[in-house]
C-alpha positions in Angstrom: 43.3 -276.1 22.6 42.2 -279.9 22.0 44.4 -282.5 21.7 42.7 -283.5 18.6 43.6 -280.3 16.8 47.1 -279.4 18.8 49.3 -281.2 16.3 47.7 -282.0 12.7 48.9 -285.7 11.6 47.3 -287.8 9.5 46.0 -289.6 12.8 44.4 -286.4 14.2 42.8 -285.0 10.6 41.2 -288.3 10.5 39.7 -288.4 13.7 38.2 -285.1 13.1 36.6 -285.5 10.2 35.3 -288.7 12.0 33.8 -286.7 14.4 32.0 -284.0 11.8 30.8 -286.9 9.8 29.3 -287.9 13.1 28.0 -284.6 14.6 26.2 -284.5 11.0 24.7 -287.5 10.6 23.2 -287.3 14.4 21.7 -283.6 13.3 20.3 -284.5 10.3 18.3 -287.8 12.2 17.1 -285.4 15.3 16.0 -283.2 12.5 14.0 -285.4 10.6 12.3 -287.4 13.6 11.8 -283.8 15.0 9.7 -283.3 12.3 8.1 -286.5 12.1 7.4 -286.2 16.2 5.6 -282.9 16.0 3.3 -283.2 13.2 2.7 -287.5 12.6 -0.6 -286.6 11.0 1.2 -284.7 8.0 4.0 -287.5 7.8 1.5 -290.2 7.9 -0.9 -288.8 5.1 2.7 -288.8 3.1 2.9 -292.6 4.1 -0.6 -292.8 3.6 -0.5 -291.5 -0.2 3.1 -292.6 -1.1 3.3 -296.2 0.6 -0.7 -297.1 0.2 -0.7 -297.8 4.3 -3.8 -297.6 6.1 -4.9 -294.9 7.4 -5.7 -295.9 11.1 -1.6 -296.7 11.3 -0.2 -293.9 9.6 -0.2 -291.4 12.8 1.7 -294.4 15.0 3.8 -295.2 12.4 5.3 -291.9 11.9 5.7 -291.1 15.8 7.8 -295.1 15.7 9.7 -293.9 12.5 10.3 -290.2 14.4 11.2 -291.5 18.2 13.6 -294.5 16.2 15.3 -291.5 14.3 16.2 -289.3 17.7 17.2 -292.6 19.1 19.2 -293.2 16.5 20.7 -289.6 16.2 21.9 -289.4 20.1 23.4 -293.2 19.3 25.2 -292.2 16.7 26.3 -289.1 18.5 27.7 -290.7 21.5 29.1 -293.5 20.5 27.0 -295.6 21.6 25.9 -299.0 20.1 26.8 -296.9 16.7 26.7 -299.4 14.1 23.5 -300.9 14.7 22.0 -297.4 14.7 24.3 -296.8 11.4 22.4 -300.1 10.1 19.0 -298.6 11.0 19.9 -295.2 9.2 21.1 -296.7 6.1 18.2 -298.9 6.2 15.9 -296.3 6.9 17.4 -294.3 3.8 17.2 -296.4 1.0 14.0 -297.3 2.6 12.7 -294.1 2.0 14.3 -293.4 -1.0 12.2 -296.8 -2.5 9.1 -295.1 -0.9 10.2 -292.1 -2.8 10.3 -293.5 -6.4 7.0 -294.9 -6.4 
């Protein structure tokens, strides 16, 4: 059994739910550049019609926006350089949720 879970303290039950906060944070970003990476024509008509950006930078800014998601997903996911890819995903989120109200 891990260490984490042999002996529930306060210590241990923190670092856990540390570590589910940050297996789902990292699956939700791979999912959503996953989907931005396969199809950046559909994502990029939704930039085109939501955000009014060109059309001739739509496709490259989706595939940007998708491979800056994964990025930030396996960052998050291994600890590495984690709070600057925390900054990107909460400023990609309220980002989006601007985009989004518009």
């Amino acid at each position: 059994m891990s260490t984490v879970f042999a002996k529930l303290n306060s210590e241990n039950k923190s670092a856990a739910s540390l570590l589910v906060i940050r297996i789902g944070m990292a699956f939700a970003f791979f999912w959503a550049g996953y989907g931005k990476v396969i199809d950046p024509a559909g994502f990029g008509m939704m930039l085109q019609n939501m955000a009014g950006i060109q059309p001739e930078m739509t496709t490259g800014m989706a595939m940007m926006i998708g491979i800056l998601e994964i990025t930030s997903g396996a960052l998050v996911l291994s600890g590495l350089l984690t709070r600057p890819a925390a900054i990107f995903q909460i400023h990609h989120i309220i980002f989006y949720h601007y985009l989004k109200l518009f």
